[in-house]
N, C-alpha and C positions, 0 to 999 in steps of 0.2 A: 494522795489520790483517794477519792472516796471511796468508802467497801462496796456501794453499789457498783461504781464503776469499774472495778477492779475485777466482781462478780459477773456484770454484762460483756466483760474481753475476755474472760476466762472461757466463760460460754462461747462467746464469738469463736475463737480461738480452736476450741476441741471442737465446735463444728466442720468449720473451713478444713480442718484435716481431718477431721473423718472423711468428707465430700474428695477429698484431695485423694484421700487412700482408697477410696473406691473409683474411682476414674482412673487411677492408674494399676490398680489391679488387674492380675490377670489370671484367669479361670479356663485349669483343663480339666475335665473329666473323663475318664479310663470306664470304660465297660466292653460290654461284648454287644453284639449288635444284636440285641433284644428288648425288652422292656424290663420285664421284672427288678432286682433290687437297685438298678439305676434309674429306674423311668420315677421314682417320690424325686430325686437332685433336678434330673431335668424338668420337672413340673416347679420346682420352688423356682428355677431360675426362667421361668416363663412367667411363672406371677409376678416375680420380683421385676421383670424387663433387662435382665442384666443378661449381657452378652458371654458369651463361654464357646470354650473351643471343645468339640465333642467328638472326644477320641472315642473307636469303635473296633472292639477286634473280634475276627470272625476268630472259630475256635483251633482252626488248624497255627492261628496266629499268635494263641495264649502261650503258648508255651515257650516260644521264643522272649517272650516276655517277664513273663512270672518272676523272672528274679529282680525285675525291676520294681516290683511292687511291695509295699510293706506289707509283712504277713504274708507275701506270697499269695496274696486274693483282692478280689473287685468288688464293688466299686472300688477308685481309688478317686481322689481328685484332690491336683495341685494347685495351690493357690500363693504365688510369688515363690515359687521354686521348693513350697514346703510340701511331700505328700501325707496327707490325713485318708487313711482307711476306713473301711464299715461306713456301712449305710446311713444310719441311724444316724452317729456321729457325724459324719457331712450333712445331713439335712439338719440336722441341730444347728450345728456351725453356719451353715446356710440362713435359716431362719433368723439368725441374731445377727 
């Protein structure tokens, strides 16, 4: 097989699944129903056009919750069952 060829399915190849792995992706976001250090995730995912589930808890609600979260704090957002904490960190992760 020629190394061009091999080179152009290689690429073919990690496209097709990257494209695959985001349509089948699935995106929740944890915050509390305000804007501040959740409102940068949900603006990247309005630029980007990608759909997300936007979980929102009033505050009397946090605390039935809290231990659900890493670090015990929000943002949180799950992406295919894994949750990644801190803002900063999910809009990084977002962005790439």
């Amino acid at each position: 097989m020629p190394r061009f060829l091999f080179v152009s399915l290689n690429i073919f190849f990690d496209h097709l699944i990257s494209v695959l792995t985001a349509f089948m992706s699935t995106y929740k976001l944890y915050y509390f129903n305000n804007r501040d250090r959740g409102e940068i995730c949900r603006l990247i995912f309005a630029a980007a056009g990608q759909k997300y589930e936007d979980i929102r808890y009033e505050d009397d609600e946090w605390l039935l919750h809290k231990a659900e979260m890493p670090l015990g704090e929000m943002p949180v957002l799950e992406f295919n069952g894994t949750k990644l904490p801190q803002s900063k960190s999910i809009a990084r992760f977002l962005a790439k």
